[in-house]
TINUVEX-210331 format. One record per atom (N, C-alpha, C): residue number from 1; residue in three letters; atom name; x negated, y, z. Coordinates in Angstrom, 1 decimal, always signed. Example, Ala and Ser with C-alpha at 12.3 -4.5 7.8 and 13.67 -1.06 7.14 Angstrom:
<rs>
<r k="1" r="ALA" a="N" px="-13.2" py="-5.7" pz="+7.8"/>
<r k="1" r="ALA" a="CA" px="-12.3" py="-4.5" pz="+7.8"/>
<r k="1" r="ALA" a="C" px="-13.2" py="-3.3" pz="+7.8"/>
<r k="2" r="SER" a="N" px="-12.8" py="-2.2" pz="+7.1"/>
<r k="2" r="SER" a="CA" px="-13.7" py="-1.1" pz="+7.1"/>
<r k="2" r="SER" a="C" px="-12.9" py="+0.0" pz="+7.9"/>
</rs>
This chain:
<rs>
<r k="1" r="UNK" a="N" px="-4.2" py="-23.3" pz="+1.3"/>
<r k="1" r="UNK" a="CA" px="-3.7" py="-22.0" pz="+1.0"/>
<r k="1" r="UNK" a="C" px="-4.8" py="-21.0" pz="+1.4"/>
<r k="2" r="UNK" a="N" px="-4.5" py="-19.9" pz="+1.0"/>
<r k="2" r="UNK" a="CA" px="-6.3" py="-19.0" pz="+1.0"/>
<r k="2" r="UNK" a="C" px="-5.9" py="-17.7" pz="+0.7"/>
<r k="3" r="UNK" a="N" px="-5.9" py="-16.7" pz="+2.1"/>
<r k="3" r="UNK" a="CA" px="-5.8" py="-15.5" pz="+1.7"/>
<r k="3" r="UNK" a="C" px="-6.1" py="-15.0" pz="+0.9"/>
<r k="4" r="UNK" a="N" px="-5.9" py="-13.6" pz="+0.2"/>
<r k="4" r="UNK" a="CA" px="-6.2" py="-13.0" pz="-1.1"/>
<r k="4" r="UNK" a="C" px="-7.8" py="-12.1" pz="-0.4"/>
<r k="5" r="UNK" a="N" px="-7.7" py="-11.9" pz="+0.8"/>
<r k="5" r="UNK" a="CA" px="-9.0" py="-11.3" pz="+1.3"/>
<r k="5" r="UNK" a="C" px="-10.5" py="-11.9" pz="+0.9"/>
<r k="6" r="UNK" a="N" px="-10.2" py="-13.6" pz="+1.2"/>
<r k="6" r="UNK" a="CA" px="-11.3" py="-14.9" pz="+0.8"/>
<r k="6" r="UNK" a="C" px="-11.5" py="-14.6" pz="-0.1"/>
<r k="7" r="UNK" a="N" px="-10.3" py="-14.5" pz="-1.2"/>
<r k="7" r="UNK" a="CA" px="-10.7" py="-15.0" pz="-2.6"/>
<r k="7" r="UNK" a="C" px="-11.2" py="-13.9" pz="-3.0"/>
<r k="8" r="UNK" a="N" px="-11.0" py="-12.4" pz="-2.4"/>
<r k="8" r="UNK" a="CA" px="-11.8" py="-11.5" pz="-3.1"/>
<r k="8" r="UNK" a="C" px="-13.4" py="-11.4" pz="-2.7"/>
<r k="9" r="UNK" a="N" px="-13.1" py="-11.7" pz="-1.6"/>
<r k="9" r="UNK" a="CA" px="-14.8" py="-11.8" pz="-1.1"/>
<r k="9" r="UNK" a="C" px="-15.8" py="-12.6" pz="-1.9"/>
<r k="10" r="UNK" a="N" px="-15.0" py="-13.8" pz="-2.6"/>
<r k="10" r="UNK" a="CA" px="-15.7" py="-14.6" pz="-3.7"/>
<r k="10" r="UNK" a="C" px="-16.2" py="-14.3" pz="-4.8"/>
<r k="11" r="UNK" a="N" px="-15.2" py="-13.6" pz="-5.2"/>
<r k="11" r="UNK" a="CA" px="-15.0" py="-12.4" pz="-6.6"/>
<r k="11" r="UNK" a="C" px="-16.1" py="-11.4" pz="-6.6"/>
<r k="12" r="UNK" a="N" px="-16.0" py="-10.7" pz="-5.2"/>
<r k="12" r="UNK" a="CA" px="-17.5" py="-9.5" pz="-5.2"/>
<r k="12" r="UNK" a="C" px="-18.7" py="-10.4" pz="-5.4"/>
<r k="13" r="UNK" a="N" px="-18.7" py="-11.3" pz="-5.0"/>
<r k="13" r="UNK" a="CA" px="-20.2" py="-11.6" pz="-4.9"/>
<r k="13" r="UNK" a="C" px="-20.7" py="-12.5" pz="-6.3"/>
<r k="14" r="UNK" a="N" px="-19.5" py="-13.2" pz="-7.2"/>
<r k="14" r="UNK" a="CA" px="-19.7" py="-13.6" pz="-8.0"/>
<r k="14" r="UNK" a="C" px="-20.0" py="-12.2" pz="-9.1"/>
<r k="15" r="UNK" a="N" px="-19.2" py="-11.4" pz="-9.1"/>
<r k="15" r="UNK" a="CA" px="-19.2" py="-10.7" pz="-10.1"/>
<r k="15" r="UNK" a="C" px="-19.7" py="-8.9" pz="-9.7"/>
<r k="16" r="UNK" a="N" px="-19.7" py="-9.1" pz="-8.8"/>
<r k="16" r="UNK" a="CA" px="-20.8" py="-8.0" pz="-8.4"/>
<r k="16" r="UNK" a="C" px="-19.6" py="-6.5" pz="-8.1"/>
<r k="17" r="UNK" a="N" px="-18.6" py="-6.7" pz="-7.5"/>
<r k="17" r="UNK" a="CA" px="-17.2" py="-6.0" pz="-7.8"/>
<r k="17" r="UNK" a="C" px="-17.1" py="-5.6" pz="-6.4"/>
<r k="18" r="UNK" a="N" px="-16.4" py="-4.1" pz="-5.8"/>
<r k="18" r="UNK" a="CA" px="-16.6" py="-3.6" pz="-5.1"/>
<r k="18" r="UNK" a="C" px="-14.5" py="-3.5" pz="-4.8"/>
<r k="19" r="UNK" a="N" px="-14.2" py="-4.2" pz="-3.5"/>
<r k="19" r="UNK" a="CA" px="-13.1" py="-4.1" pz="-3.4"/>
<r k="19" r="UNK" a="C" px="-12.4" py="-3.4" pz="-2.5"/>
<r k="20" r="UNK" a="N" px="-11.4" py="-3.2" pz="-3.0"/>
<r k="20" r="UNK" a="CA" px="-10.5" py="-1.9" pz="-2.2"/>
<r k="20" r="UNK" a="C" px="-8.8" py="-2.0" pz="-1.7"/>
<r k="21" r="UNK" a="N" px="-8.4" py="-2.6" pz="-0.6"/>
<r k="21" r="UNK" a="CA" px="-7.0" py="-2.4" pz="-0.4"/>
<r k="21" r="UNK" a="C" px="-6.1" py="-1.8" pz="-0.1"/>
<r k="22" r="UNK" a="N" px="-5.3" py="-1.9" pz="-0.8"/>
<r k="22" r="UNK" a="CA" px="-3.8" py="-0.8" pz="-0.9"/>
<r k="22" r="UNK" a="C" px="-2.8" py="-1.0" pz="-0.6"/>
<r k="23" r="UNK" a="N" px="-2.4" py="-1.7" pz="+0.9"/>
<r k="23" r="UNK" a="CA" px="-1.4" py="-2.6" pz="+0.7"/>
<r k="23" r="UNK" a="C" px="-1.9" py="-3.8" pz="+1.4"/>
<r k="24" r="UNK" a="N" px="-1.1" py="-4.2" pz="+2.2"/>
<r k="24" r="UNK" a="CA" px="-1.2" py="-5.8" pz="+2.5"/>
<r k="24" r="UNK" a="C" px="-0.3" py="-6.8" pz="+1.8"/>
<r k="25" r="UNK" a="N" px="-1.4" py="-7.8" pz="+1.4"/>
<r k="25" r="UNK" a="CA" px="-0.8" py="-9.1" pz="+0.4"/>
<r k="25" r="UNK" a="C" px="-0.4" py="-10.2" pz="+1.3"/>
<r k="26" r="UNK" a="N" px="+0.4" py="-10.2" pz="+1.6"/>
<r k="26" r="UNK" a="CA" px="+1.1" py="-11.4" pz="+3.0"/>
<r k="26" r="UNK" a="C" px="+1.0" py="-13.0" pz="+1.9"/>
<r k="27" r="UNK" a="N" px="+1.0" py="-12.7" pz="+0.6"/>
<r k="27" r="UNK" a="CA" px="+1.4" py="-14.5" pz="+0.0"/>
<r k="27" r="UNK" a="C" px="-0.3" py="-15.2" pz="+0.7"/>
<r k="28" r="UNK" a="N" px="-0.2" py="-16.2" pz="+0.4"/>
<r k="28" r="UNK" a="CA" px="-1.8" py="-17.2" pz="+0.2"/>
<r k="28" r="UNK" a="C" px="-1.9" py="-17.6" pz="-1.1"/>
<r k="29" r="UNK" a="N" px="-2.5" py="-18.1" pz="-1.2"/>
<r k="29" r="UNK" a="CA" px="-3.3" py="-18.5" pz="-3.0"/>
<r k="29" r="UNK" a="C" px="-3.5" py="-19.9" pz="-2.8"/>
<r k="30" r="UNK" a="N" px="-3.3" py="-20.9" pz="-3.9"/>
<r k="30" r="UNK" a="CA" px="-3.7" py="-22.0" pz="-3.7"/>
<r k="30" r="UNK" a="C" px="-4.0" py="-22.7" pz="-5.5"/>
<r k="31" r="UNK" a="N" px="-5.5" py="-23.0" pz="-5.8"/>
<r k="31" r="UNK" a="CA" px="-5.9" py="-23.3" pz="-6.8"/>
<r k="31" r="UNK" a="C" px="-7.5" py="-23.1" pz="-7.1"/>
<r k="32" r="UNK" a="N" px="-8.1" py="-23.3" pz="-8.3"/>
<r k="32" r="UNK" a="CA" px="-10.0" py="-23.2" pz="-8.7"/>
<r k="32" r="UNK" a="C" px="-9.6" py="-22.6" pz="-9.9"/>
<r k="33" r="UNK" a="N" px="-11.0" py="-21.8" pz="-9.7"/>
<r k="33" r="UNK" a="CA" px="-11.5" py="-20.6" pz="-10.4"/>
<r k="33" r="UNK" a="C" px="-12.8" py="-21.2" pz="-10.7"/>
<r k="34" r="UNK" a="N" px="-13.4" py="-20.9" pz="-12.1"/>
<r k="34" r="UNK" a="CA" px="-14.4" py="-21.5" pz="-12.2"/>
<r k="34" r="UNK" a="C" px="-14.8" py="-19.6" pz="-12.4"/>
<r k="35" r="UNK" a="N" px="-16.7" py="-20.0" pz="-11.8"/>
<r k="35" r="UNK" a="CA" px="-17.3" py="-18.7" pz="-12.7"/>
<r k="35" r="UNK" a="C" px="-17.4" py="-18.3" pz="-13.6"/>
<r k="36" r="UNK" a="N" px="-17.2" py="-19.3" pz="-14.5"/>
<r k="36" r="UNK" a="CA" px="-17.6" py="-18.7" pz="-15.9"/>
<r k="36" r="UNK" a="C" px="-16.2" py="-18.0" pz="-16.5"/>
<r k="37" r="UNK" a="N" px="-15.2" py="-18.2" pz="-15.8"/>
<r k="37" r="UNK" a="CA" px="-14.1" py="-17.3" pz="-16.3"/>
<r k="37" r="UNK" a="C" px="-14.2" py="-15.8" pz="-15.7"/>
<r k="38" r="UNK" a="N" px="-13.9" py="-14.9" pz="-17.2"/>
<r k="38" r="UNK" a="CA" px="-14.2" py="-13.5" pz="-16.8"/>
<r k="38" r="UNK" a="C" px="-13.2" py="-13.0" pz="-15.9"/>
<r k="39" r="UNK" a="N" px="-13.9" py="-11.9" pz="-15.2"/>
<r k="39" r="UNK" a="CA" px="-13.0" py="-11.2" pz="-14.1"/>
<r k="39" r="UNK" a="C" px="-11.5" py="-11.2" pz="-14.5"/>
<r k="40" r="UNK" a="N" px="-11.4" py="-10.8" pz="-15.9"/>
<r k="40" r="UNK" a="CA" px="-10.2" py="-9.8" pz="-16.1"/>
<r k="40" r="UNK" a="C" px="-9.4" py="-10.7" pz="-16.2"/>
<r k="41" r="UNK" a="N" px="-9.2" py="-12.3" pz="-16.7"/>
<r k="41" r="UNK" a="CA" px="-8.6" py="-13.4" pz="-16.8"/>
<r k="41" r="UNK" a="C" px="-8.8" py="-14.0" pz="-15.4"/>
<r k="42" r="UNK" a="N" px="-9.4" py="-13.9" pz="-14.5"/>
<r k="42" r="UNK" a="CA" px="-9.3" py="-14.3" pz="-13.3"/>
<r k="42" r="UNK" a="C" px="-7.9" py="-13.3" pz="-12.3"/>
<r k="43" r="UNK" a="N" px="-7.6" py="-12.1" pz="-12.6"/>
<r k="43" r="UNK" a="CA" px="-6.9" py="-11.0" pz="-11.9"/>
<r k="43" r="UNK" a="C" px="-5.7" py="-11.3" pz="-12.6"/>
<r k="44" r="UNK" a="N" px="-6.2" py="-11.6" pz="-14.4"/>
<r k="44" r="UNK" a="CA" px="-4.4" py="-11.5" pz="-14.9"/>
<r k="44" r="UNK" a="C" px="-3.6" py="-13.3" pz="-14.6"/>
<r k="45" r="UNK" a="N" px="-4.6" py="-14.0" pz="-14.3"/>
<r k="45" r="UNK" a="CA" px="-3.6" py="-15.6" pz="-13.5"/>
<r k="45" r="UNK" a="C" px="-3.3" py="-15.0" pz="-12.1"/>
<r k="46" r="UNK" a="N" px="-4.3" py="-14.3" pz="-11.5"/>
<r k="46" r="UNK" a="CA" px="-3.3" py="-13.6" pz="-10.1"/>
<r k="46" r="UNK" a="C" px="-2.0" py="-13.1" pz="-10.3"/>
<r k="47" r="UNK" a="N" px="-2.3" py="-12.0" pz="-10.9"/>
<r k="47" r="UNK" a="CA" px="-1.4" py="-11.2" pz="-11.1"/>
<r k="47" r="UNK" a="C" px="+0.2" py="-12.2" pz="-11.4"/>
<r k="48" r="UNK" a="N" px="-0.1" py="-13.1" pz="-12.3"/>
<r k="48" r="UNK" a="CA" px="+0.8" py="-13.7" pz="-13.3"/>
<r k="48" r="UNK" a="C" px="+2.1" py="-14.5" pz="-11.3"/>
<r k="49" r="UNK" a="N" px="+1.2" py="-14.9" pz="-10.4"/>
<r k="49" r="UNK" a="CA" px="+1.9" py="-15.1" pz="-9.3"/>
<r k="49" r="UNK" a="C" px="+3.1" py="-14.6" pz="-8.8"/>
<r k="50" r="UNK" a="N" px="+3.0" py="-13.1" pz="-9.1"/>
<r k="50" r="UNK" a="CA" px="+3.8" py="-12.0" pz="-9.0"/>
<r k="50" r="UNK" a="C" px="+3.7" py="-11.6" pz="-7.7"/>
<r k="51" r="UNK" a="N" px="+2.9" py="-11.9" pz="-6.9"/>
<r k="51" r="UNK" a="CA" px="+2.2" py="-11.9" pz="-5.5"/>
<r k="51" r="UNK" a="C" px="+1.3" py="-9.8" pz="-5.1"/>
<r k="52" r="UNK" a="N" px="+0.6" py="-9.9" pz="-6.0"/>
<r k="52" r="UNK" a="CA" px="-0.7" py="-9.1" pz="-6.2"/>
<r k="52" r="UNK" a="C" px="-0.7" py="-8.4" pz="-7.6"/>
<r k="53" r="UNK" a="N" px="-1.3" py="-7.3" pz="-7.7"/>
<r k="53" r="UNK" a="CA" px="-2.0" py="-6.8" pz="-8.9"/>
<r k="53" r="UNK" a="C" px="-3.2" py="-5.6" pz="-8.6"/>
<r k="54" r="UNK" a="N" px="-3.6" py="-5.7" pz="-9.6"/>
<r k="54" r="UNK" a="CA" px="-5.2" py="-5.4" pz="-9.4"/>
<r k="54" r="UNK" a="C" px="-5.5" py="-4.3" pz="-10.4"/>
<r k="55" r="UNK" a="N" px="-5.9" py="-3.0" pz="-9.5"/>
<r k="55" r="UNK" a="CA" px="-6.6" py="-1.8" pz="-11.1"/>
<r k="55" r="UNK" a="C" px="-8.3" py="-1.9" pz="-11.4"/>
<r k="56" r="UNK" a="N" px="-8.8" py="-2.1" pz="-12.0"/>
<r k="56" r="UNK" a="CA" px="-10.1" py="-1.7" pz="-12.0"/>
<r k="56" r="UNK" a="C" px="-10.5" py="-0.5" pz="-12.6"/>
<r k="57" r="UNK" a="N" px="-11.8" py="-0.2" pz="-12.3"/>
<r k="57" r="UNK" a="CA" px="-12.3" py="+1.5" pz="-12.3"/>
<r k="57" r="UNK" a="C" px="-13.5" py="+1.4" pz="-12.0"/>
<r k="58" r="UNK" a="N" px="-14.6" py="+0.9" pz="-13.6"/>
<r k="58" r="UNK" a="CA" px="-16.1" py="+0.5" pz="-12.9"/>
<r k="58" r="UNK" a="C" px="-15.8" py="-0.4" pz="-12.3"/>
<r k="59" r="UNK" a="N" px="-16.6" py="-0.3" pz="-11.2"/>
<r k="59" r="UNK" a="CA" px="-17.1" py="-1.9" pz="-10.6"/>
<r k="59" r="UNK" a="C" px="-16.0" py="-1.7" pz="-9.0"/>
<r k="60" r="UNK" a="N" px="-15.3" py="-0.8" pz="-9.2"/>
<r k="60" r="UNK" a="CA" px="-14.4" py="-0.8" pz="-8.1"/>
<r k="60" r="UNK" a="C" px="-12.8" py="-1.2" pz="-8.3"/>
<r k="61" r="UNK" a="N" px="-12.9" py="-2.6" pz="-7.5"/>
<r k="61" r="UNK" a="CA" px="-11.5" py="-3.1" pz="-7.8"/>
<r k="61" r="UNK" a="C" px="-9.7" py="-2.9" pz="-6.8"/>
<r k="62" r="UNK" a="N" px="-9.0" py="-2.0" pz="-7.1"/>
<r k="62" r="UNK" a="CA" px="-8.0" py="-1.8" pz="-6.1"/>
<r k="62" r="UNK" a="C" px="-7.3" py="-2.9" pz="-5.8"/>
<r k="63" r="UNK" a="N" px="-6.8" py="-3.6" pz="-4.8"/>
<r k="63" r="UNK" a="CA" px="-6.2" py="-5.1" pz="-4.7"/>
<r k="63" r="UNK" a="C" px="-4.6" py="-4.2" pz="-4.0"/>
<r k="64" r="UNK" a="N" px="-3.4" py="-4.5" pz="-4.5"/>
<r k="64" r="UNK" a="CA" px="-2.2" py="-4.3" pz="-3.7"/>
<r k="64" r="UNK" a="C" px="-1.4" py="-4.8" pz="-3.7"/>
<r k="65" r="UNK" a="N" px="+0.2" py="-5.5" pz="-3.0"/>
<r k="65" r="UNK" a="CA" px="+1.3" py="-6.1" pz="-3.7"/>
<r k="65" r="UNK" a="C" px="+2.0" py="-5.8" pz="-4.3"/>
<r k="66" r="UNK" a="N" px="+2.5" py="-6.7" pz="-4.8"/>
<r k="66" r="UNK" a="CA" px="+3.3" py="-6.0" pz="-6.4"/>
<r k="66" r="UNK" a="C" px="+4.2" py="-5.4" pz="-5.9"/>
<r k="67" r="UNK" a="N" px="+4.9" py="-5.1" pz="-6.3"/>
<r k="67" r="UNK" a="CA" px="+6.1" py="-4.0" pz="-5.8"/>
<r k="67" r="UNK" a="C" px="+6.8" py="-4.9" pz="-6.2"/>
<r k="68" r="UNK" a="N" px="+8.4" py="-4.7" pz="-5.7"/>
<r k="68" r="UNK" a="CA" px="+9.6" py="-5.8" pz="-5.1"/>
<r k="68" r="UNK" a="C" px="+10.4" py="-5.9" pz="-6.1"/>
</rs>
């Protein structure tokens, strides 16, 4: 299981993405991400958790929990 902090720190560096939180994500994550999948399909299987969701704006990504 793998904080959402990890997995963004992966994300910036893969994808060159500048991250921002709004919110503490208490779930963990557990699964592979390949790079060649684009960002926005990498955020909407997060999302799909119901854990997290994600705004982008340019290369600045807001990370927060979903609301209840």
């Amino acid at each position: 299981k793998t904080r959402i902090e990890t997995i963004m720190r992966q994300l910036a560096r893969w994808y060159g993405i500048d991250i921002v939180y709004s919110g503490k994500v208490k779930d963990h994550f557990t699964g592979t991400i390949s790079k060649q999948v684009g960002i926005e399909k990498v955020f909407r299987m997060l999302e799909l958790t119901g854990a997290v969701q994600f705004s982008l704006s340019g290369s600045k990504v807001t990370v927060r929990p979903s609301a209840e």
